[in-house]
VOGU-3710 file (C-alpha; in Angstrom, 3 decimals, decimal comma):
1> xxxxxxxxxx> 72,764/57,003/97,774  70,718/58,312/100,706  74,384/58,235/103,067  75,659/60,317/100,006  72,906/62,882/100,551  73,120/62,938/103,833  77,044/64,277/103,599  75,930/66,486/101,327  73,569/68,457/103,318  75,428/68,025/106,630
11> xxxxxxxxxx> 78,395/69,620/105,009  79,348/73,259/105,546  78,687/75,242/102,887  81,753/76,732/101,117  80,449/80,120/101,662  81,690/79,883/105,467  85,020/79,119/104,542  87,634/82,178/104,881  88,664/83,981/101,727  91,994/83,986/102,838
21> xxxxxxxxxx> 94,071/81,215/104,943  95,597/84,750/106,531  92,559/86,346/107,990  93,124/86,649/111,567  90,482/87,740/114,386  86,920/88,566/114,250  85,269/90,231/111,152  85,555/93,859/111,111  83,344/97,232/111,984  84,026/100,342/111,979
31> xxxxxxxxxx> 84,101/100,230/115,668  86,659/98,008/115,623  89,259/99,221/112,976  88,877/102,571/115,104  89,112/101,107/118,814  92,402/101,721/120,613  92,997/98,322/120,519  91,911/95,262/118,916  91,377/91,766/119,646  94,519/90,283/120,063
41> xxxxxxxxxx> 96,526/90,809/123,483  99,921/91,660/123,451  103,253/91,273/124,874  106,554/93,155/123,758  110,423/92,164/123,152  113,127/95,390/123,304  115,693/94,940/120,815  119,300/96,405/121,828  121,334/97,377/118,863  122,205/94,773/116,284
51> xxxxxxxxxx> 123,550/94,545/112,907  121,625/97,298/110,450  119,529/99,408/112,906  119,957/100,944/116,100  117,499/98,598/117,907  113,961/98,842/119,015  110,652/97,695/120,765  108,158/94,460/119,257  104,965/94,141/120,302  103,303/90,834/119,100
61> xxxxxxxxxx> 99,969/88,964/119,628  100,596/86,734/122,724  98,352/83,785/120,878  98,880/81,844/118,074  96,186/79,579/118,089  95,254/81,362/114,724  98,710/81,114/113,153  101,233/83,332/112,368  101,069/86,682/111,501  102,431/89,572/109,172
71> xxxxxxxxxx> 104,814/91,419/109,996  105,393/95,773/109,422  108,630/97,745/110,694  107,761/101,339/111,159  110,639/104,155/111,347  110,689/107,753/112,935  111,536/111,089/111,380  114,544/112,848/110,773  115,825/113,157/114,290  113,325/111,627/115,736
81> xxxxxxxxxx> 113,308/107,834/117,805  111,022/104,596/117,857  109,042/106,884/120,502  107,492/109,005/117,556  106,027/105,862/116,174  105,819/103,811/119,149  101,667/104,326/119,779  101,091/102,482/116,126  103,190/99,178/118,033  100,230/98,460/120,200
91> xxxxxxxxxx> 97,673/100,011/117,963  98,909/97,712/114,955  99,963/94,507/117,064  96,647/93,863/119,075  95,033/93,973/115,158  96,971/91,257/114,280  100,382/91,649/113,030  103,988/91,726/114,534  105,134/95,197/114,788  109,149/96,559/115,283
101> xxxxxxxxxx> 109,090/100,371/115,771  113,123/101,070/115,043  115,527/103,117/116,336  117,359/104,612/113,188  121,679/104,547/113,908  122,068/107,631/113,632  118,755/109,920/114,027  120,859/112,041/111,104  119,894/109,193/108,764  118,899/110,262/105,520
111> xxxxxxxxxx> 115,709/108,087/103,767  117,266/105,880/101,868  119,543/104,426/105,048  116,311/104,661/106,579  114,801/102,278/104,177  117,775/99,854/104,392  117,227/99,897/108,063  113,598/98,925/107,889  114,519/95,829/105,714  117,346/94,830/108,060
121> xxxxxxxxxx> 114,998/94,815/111,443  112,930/92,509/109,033  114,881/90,341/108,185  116,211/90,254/111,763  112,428/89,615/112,580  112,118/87,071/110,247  115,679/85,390/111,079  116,893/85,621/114,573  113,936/87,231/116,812  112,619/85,796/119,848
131> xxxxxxxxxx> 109,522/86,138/117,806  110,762/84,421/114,336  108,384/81,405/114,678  105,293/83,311/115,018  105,913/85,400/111,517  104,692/84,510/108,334  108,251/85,716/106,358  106,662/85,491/103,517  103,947/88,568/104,538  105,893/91,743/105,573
141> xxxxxxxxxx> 105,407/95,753/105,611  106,726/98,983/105,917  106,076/102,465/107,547  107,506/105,335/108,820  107,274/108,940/109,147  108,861/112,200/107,344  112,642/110,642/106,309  111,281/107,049/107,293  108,231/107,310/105,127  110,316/108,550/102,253
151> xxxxxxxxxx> 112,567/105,117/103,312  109,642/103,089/103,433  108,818/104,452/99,951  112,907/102,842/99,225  112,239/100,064/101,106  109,552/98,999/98,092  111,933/99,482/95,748  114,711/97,479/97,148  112,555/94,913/97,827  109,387/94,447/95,509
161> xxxxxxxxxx> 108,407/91,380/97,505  106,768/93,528/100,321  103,085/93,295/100,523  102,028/96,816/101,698  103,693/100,039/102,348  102,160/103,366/104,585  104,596/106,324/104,345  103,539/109,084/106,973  103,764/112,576/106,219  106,790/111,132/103,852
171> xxxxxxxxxx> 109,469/113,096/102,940  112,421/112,573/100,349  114,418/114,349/97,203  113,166/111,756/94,979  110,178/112,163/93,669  109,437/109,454/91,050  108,613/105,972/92,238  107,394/104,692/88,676  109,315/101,396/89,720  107,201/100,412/93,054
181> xxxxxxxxxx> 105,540/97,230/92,541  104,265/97,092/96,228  100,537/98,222/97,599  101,297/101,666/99,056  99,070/103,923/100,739  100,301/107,731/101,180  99,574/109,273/104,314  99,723/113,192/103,791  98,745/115,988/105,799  96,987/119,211/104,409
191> xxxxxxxxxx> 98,863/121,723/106,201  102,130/120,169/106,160  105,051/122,471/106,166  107,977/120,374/106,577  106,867/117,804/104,147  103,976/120,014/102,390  102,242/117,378/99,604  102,371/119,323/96,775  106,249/118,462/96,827  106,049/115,406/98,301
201> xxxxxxxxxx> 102,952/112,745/98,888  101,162/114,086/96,130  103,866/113,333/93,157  104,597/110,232/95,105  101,495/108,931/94,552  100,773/109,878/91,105  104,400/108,864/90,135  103,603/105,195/91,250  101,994/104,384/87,869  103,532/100,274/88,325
211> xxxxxxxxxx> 102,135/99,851/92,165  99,416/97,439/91,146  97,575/99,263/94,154  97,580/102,516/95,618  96,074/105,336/97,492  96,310/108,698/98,983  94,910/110,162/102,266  95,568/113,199/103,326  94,800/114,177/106,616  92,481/117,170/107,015
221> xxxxxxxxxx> 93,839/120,759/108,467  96,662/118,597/109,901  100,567/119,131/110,313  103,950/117,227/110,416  103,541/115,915/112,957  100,353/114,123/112,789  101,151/111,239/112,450  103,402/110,611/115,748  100,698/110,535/118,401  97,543/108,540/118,017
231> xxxxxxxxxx> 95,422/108,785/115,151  91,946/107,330/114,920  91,894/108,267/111,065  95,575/107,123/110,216  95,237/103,618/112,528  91,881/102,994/110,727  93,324/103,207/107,023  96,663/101,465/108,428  95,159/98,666/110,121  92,909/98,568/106,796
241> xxxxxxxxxx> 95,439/98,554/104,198  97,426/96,078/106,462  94,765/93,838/106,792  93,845/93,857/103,306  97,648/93,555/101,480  99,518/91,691/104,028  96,574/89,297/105,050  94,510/89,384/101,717  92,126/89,707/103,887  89,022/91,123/101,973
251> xxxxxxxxxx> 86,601/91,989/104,738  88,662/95,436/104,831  87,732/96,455/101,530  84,434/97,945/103,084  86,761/100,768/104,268  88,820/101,327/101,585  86,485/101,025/98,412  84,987/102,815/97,446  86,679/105,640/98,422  85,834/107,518/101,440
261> xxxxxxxxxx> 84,553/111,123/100,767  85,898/114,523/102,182  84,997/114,857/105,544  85,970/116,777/108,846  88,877/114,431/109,146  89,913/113,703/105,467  90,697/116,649/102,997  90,802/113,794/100,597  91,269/110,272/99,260  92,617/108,676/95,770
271> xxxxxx> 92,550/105,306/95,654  92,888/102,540/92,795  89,267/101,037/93,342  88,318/98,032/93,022  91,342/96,909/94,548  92,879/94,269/92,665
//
């Protein structure tokens, strides 16, 4: 009886455990979610042209002594190439996930192609990469800007098995996503002319009455193109909803519920607090 106690208090107390087998690297601050770059060092891959999309750049965590990670393939703009995106490869990769930034086939590509062409570099991610066995397949994303936000917003259609979804400044003719089953946050920007939210993030968001979470920043006294150059306040919510839909990894929730008020930065937020 006494060895029996003994185990008892020698053992670690459940409380210690992680609330999710995916959480990867150290638990989060502020100052961390908003650094340049995060705890994970990282190495890239360039993709030439294969079958589905015109190619791109990974950036992945050089370590796996964690595990495998998540993975998120982001897409540029309507005319636009992977360098639009490319500062969120880095940003996004050193936080813990594998990132492709795409080049689109034709920069002509209309969203939904665009959203076809963010599943394909997954599954090439997932399938044939140099990078395949340090991806959790089962844990994958999508984002992209103007025409490839509005194709990430396809992309969660097409495939309802996504875990998280960031459209940037998103753009597209539909504008009722009723059927999106995946955890999407909305990335709009209040002075938006090309894209302007009234027409576009705005009824995206409320129109996603099945996502079974979902929010809505918009970005404040910003434009367009806000989105394509570093972003302390679009990298923080990223890397947040990332973190907390891809990994499950609850520690994020601190900056995402409840709901961050209006500030110099955000015009405002909507979110679906508690998350679920």
């Amino acid at each position: 009886m006494a060895l029996l106690a003994a185990s008892a208090v020698a053992a670690p107390p459940a409380a210690l455990a992680a609330a999710s087998p995916y959480e990867r690297g150290p638990a989060p601050t502020t100052a961390s979610v908003e650094a340049a770059r995060g705890p994970f060092a990282t190495a890239t891959a360039t993709v030439s042209s294969v079958s589905g999309f015109g190619g791109g750049t990974v950036y992945y965590p050089t370590s796996t002594a964690e595990g495998t990670f998540g993975a998120v393939a982001i897409s540029p703009g309507f005319t636009a190439t992977q360098s639009s995106v490319a500062w969120l490869g880095p940003r996004l990769a050193s936080q813990g996930f594998v990132v492709i930034t795409i080049n689109t086939l034709s920069t002509l590509d209309q969203p939904d192609s665009r959203g076809a062409q963010l599943l394909a570099a997954l599954d090439y991610l997932t399938t044939s990469s140099s990078v395949r066995t340090r991806i959790d397949a089962s844990r994958l994303g999508v984002m992209g800007h103007s025409m490839g936000g509005g194709g990430s917003l396809r992309a969660t259609v097409s495939r309802p098995s996504l875990q998280a979804a960031i459209p940037l400044a998103p753009w597209h003719t539909t504008k009722n996503w009723s059927s999106t089953r995946v955890p999407t946050m909305i990335i709009g920007a209040e002075s938006d002319s090309t894209a302007p939210v009234s027409s576009h993030s705005e009824p995206f968001y409320t129109s996603m009455t099945s996502a079974p979470d979902k929010a809505y920043l918009e970005l404040n006294n910003a434009g367009h193109s806000a989105p394509t150059s570093a972003n302390t306040t679009v990298a923080k919510y990223s890397i947040s909803w990332l973190k907390r839909f891809i990994d499950n990894d609850t520690r994020y929730d601190q900056f995402l519920c409840p709901a961050p008020s209006p500030s110099s930065l955000i015009e405002e937020y909507r979110a679906t607090c508690p998350h679920s």
